[in-house]
Backbone as CSV, one residue per row, in Angstrom:
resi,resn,N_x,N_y,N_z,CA_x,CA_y,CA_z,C_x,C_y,C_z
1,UNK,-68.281,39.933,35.304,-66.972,39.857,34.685,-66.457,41.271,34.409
2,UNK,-65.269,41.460,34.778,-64.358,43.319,34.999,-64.474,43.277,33.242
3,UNK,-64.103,44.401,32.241,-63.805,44.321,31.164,-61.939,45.471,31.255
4,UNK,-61.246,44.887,30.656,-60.295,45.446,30.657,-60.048,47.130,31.283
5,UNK,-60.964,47.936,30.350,-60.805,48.745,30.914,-61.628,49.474,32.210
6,UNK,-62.173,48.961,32.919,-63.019,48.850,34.420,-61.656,49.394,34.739
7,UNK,-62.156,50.732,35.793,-60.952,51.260,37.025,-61.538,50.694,38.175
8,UNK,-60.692,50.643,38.972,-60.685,50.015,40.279,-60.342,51.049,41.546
9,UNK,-60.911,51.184,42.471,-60.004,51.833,43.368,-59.248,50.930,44.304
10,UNK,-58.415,51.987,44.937,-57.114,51.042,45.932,-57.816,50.200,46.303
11,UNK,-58.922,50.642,47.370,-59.679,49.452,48.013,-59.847,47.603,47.509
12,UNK,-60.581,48.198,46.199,-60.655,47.155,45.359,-60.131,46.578,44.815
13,UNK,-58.334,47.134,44.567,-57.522,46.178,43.793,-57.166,45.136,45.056
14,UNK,-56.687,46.284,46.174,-56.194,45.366,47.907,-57.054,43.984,48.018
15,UNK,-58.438,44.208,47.938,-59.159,43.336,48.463,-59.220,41.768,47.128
16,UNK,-59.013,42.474,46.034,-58.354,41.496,44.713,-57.160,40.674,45.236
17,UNK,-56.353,41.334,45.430,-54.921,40.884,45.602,-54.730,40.201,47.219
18,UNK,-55.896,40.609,48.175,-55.970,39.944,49.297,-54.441,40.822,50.050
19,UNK,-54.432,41.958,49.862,-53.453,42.558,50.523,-54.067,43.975,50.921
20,UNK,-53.173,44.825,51.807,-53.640,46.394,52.498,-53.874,47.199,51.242
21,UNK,-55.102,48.179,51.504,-55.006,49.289,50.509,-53.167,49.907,50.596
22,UNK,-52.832,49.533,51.540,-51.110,50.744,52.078,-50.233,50.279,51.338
23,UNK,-50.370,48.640,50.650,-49.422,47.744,49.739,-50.141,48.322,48.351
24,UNK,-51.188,48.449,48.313,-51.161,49.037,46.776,-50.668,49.995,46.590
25,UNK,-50.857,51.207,47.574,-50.129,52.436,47.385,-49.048,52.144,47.293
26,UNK,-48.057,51.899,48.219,-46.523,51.147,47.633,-46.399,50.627,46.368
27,UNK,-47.004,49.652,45.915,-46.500,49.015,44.400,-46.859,50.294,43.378
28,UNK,-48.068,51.333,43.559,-48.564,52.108,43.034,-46.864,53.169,42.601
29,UNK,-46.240,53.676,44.140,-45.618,54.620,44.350,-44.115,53.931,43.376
30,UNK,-43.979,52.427,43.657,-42.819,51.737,43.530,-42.788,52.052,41.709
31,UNK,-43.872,52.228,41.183,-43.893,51.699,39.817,-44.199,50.654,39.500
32,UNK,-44.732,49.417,40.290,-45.066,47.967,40.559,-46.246,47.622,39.356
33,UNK,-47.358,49.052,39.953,-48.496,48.932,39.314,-48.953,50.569,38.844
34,UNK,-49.202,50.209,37.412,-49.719,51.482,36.914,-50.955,52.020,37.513
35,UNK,-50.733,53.105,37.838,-52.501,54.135,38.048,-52.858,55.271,37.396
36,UNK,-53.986,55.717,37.771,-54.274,57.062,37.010,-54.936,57.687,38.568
37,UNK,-54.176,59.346,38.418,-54.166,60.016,39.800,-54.881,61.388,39.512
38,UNK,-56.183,60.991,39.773,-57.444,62.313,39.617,-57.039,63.406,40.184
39,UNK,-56.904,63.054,41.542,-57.056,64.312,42.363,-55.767,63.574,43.566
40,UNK,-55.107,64.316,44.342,-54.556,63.655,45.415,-55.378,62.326,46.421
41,UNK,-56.366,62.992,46.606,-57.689,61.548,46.869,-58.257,60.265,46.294
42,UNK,-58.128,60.936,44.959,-58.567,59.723,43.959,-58.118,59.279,43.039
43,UNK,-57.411,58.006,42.947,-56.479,57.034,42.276,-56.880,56.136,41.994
44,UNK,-57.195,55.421,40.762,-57.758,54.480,40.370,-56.525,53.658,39.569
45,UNK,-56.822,51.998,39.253,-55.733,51.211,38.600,-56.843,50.350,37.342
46,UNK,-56.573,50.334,36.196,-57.357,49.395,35.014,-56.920,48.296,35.558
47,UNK,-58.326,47.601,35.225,-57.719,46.354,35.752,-57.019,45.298,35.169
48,UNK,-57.319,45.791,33.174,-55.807,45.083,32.721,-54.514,44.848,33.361
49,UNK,-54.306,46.269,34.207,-53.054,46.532,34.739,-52.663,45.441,36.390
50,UNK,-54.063,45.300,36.542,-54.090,44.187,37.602,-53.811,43.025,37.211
51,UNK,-54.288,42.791,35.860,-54.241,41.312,35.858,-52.730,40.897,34.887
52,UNK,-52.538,42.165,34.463,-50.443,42.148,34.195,-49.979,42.049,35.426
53,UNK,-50.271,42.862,36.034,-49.357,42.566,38.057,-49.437,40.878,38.317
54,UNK,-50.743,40.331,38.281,-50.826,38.740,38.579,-50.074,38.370,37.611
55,UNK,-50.244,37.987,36.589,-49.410,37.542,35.405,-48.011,37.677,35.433
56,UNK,-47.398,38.725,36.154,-46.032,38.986,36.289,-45.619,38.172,37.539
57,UNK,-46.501,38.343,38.522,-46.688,37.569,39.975,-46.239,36.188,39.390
58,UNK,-47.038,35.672,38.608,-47.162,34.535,38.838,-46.137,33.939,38.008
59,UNK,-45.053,34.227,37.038,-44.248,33.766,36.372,-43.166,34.564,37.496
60,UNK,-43.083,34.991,38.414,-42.252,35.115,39.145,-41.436,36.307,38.717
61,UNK,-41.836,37.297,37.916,-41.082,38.833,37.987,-41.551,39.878,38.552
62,UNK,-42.608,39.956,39.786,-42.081,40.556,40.531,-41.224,40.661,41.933
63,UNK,-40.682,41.260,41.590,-39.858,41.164,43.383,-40.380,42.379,44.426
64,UNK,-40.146,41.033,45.760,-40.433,42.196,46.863,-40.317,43.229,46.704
65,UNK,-38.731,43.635,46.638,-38.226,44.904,46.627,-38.321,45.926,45.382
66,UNK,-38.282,46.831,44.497,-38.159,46.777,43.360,-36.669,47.570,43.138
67,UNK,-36.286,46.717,42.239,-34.685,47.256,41.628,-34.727,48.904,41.970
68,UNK,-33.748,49.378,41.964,-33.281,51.271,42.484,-33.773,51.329,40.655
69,UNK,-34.031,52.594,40.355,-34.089,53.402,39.342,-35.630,53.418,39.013
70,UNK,-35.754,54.621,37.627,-37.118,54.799,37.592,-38.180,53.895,37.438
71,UNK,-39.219,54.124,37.590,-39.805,53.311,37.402,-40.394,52.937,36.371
72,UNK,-40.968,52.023,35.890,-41.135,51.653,34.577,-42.904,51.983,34.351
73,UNK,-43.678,52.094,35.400,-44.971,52.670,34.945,-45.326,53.567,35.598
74,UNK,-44.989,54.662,35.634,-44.732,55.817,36.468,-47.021,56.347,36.571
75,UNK,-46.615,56.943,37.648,-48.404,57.343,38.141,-48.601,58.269,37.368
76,UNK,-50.091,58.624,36.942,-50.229,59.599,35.725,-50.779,60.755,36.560
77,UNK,-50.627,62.258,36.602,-51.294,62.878,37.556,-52.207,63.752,36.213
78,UNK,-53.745,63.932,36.706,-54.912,64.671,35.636,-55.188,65.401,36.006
79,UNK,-54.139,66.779,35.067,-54.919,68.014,35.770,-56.731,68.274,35.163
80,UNK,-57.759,69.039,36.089,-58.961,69.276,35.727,-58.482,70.488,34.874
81,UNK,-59.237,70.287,34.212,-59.413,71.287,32.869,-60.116,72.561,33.073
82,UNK,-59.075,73.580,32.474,-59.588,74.610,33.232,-58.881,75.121,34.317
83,UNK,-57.499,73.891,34.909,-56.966,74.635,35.639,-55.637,75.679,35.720
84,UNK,-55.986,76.519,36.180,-54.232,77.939,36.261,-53.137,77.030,37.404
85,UNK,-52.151,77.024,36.620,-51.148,76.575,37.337,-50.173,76.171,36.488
């Protein structure tokens, strides 16, 4: 059993949701679904945040497309500590 806060990678949410790692990145990019963005390589999603995506799925708010404007759970990017920039 996941516990709320369990991260997931793309792989693993795709293969949850029975869709492409390339559709998570989309809902990821769309604002669809919240993530947390380590490194350009490594992106992980809580899987609370998965099981709000179903929950929203399933009462029917999400849409294919997502409405124009920002997004409402924008990707978190973590800088390593320690870094100049």
């Amino acid at each position: 059993m996941r516990q709320p806060d369990d991260l997931l990678t793309v792989d693993d949410v795709a293969a949850h949701l029975k869709v492409t790692p390339r559709a998570v990145r989309k809902f990821i990019a769309d604002g669809r679904l919240p993530a947390l963005r380590f490194s350009a390589r490594m992106t992980r999603v809580q899987w609370s945040d998965v099981e709000a995506y179903l929950e929203k799925a399933r009462n029917g708010a999400c849409s294919p497309s997502p409405a124009l404007g920002p997004p409402e759970n924008p990707v978190i990017l973590l800088e390593p500590s320690g870094s100049s920039g």
